[in-house]
N, C-alpha and C positions, 0 to 999 in steps of 0.2 A: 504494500500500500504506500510505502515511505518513498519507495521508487516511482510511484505513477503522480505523486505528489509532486515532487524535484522535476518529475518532465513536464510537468503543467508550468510550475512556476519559471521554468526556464523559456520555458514558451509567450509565459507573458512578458517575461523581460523583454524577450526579442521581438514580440510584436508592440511592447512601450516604446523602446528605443526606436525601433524603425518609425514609426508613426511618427514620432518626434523631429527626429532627424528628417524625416521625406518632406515633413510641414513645414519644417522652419529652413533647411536647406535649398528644399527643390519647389517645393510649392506643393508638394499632392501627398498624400498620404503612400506609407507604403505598409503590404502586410491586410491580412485579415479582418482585423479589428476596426475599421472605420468601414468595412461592411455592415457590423452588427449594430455600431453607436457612434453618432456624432459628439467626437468629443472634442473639446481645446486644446488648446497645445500644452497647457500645464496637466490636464490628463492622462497624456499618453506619458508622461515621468511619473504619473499617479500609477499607474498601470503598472509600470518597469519596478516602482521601490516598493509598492504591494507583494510583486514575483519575489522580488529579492528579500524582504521580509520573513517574507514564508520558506520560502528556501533558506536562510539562516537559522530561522527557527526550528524547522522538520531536522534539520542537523544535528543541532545543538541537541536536540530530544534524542537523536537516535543514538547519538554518542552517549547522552546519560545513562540510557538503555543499555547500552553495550557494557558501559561501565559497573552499574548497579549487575547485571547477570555474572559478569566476571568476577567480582569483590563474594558474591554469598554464594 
């Protein structure tokens, strides 16, 4: 589950970042996500540090995890 977790959040990353960068460099969106929601440009970084959030987090837990089974 911790694995299908990390490939979502890496996935929003990349389609924050790309949105961001397509809008504010090139002028168009790039990436999936402004199929689904018009969002601002300060959204698609919402998007990207949301991915990244959870992905630090699902880590951090799985390391506890590992560490709590290995110690008892």
């Amino acid at each position: 589950m911790r694995g299908l977790i990390g490939f979502v959040c890496v996935i929003a990353i990349i389609q924050g970042l790309g949105g961001f960068i397509g809008r504010v460099w090139f002028g168009n969106e790039w990436g999936f996500l402004d199929r689904l929601v018009d969002l601002p440009v300060p959204g698609y970084l919402g998007v990207a540090l949301a991915g990244l959030v959870v992905l630090i987090w699902s880590e951090a837990a799985r390391k506890r995890g590992e560490k709590s089974t290995t110690q008892g």
